[in-house]
N, CA, C and O of each residue as an XYZ file, in Angstrom:
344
protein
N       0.815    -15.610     -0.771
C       0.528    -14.211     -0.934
C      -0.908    -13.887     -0.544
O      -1.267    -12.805     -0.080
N      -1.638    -14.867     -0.765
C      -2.976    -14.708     -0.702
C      -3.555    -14.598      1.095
O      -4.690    -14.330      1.489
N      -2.496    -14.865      1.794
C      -2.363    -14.346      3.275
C      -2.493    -12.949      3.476
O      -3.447    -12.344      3.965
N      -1.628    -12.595      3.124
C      -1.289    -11.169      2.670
C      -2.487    -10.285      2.226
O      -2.904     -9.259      2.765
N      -3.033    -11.047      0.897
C      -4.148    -10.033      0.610
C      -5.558    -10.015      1.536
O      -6.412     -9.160      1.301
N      -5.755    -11.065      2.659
C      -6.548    -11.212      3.381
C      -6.225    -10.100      4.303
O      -6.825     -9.045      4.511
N      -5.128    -10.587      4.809
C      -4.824     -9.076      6.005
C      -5.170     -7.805      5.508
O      -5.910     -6.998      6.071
N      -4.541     -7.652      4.314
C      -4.912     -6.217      3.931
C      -6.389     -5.962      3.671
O      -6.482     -4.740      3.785
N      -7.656     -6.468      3.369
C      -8.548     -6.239      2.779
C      -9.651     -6.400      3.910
O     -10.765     -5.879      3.853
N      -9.077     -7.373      5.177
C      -9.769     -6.926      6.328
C     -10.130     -5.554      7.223
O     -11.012     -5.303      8.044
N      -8.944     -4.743      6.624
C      -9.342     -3.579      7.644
C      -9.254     -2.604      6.041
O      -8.774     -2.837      4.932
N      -9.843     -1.686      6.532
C     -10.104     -0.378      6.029
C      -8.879      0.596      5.829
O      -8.219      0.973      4.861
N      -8.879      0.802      7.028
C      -7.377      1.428      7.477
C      -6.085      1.106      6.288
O      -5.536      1.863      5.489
N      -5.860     -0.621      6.629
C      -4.588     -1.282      5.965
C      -5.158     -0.858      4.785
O      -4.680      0.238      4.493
N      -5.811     -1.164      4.132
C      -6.227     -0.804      2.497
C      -6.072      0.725      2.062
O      -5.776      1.262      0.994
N      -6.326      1.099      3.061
C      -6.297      2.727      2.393
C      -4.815      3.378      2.735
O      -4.463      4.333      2.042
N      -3.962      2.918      3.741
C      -2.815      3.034      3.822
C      -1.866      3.050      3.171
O      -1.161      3.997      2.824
N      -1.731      1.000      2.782
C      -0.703      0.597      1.909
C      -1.035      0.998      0.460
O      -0.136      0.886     -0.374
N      -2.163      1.424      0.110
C      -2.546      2.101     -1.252
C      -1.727      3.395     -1.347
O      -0.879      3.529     -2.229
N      -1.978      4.338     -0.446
C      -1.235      5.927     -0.268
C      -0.020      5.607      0.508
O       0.382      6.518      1.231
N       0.663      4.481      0.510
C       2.014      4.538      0.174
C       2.966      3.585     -1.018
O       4.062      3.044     -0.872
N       2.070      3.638     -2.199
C       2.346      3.323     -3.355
C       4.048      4.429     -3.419
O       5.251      4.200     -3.293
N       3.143      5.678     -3.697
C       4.400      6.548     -3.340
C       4.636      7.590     -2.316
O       3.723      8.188     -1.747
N       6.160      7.823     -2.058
C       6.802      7.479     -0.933
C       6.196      8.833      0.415
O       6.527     10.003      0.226
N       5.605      8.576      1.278
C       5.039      9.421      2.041
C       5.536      9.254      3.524
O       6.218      8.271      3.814
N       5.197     10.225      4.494
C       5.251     10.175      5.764
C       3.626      9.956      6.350
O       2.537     10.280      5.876
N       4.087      9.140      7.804
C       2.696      9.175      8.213
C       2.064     10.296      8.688
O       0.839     10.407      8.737
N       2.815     11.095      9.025
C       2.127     12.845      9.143
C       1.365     12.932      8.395
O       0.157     12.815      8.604
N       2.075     13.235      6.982
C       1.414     13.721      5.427
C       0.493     12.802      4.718
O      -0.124     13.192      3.727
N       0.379     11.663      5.158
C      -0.649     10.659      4.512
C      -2.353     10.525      5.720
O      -3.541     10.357      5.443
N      -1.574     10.712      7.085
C      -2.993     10.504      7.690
C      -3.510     12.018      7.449
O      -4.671     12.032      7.858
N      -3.131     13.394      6.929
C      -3.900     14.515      6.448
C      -4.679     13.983      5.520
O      -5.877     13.734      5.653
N      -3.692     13.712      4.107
C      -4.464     12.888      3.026
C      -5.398     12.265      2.956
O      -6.095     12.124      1.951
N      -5.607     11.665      4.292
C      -6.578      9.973      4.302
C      -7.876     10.795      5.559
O      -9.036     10.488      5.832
N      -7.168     11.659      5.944
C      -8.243     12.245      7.093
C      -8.709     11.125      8.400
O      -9.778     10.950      8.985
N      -7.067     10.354      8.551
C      -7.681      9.638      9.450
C      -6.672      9.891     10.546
O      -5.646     10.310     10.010
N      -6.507      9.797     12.104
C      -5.334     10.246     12.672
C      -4.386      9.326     12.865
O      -4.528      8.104     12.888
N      -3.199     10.096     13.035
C      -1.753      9.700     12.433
C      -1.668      8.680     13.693
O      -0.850      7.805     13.409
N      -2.089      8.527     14.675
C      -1.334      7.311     15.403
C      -1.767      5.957     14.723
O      -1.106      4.950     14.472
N      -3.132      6.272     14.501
C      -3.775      4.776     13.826
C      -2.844      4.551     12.280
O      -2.365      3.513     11.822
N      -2.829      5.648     11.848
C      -1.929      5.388      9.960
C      -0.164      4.906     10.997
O       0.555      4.005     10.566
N       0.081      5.433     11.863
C       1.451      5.244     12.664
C       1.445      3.364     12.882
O       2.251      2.553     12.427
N       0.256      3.132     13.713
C       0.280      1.652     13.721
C       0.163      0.766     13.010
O       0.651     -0.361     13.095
N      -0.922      1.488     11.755
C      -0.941      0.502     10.407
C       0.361      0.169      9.939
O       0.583     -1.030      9.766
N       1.387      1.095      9.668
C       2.353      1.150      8.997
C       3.252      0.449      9.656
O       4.267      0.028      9.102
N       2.979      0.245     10.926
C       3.861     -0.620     11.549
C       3.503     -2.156     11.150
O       4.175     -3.088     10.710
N       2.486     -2.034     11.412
C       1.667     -3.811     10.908
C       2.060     -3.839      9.785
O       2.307     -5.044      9.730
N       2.401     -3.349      8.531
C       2.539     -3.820      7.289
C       3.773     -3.731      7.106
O       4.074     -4.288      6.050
N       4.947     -3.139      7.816
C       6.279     -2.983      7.890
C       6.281     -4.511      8.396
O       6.811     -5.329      7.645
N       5.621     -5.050      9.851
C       6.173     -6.344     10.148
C       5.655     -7.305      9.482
O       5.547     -8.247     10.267
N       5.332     -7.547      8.625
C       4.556     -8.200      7.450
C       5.323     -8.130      5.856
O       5.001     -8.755      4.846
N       6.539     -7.049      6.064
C       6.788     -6.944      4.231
C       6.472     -6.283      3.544
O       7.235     -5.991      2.624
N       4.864     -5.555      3.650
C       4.192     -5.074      3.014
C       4.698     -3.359      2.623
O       4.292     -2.795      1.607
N       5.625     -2.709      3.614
C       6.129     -1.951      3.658
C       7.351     -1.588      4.301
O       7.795     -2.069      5.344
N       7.958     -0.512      3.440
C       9.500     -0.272      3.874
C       9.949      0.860      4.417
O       9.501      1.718      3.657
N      10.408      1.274      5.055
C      11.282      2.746      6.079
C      12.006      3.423      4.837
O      12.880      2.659      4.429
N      11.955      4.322      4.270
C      13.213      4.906      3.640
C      14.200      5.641      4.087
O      15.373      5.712      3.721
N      13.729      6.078      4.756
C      15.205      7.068      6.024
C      14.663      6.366      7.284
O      13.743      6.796      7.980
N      15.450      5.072      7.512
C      15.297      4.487      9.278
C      16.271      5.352      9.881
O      15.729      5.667     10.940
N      17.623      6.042      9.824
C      17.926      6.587     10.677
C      17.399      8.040     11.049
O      17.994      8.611     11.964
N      16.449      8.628     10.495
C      15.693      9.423     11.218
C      14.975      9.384     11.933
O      14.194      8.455     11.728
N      14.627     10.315     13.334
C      13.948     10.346     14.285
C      12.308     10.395     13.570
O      11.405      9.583     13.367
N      12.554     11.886     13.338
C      10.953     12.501     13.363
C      11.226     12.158     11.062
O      12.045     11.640     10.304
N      10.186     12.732     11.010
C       9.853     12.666      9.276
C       9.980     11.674      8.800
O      10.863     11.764      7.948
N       9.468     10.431      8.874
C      10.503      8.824      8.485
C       9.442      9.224      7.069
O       8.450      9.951      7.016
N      10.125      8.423      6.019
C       9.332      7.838      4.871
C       9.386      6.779      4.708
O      10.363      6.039      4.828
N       7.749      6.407      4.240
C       7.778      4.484      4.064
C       7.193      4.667      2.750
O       6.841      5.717      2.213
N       7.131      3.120      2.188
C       6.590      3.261      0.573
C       6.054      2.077      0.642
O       6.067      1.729      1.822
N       5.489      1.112     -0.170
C       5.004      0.255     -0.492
C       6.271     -0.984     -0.865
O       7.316     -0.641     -1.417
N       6.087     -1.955     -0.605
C       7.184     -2.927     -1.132
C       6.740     -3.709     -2.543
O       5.557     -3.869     -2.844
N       7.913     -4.196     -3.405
C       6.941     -5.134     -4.410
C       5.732     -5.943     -4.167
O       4.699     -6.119     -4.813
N       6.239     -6.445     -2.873
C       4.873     -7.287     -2.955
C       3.623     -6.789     -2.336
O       2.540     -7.375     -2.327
N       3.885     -5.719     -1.856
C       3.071     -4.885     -1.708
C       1.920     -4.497     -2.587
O       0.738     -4.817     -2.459
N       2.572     -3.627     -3.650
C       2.585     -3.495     -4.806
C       1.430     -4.542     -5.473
O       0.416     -4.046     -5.964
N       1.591     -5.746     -5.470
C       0.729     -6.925     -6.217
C      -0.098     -6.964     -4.956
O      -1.206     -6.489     -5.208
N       0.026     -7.423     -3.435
C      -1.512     -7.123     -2.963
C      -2.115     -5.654     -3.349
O      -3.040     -6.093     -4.033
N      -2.220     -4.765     -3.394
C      -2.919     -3.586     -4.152
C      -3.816     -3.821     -4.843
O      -5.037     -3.718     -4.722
N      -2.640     -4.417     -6.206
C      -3.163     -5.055     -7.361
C      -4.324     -5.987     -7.238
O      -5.431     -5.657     -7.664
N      -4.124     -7.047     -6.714
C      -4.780     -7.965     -6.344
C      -6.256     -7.535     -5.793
O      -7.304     -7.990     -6.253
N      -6.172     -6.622     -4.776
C      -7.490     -5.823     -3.909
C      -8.228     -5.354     -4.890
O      -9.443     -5.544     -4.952
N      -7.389     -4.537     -5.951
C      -8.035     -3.650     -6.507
C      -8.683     -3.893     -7.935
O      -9.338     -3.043     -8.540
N      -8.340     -5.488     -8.498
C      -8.822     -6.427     -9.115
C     -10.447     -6.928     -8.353
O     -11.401     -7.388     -8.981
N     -10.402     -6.743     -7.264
C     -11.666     -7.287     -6.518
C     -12.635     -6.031     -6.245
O     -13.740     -6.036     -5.703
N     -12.293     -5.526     -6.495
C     -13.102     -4.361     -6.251
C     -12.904     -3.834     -4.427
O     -13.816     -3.139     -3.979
N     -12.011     -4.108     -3.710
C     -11.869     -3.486     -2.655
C     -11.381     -2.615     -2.402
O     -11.313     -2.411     -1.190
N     -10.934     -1.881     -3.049
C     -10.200     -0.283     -2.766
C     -10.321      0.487     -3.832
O      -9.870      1.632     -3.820
């Protein structure tokens, strides 16, 4: 797991991402939130989707997808946020 919390705590981006999708958001509505632009929150979410770290909730939609955080997600957070990184 402790792989995991390395990836995430290297970038900025991943940390502030997989945090604001604790609960369940679009990357539209989260890179407003985060004030950062949506292709970069678009690619994060892809990196932590191929990693586990996050899940699709409507994959058969085109446009509006929602992703959320996965359990183990969930505990890297935890873990970060035990360290004082996020």
């Amino acid at each position: 797991m402790y792989n995991l919390v390395s990836f995430v705590a290297r970038g900025s981006v991943r940390r502030k991402v997989l945090k604001g999708l604790i609960r369940p958001n679009s990357p539209t509505e989260l890179a407003k939130s985060l004030g950062i632009a949506r292709s970069a929150v678009s690619r994060t979410i892809q990196a932590l989707e191929k990693v586990g770290l996050v899940e699709c909730l409507t994959p058969d939609e085109k446009m509006s997808r929602y992703y959320r955080t996965t359990d183990i997600g969930r505990k890297v957070v935890d873990v970060i946020e035990e360290n004082g990184k996020i």
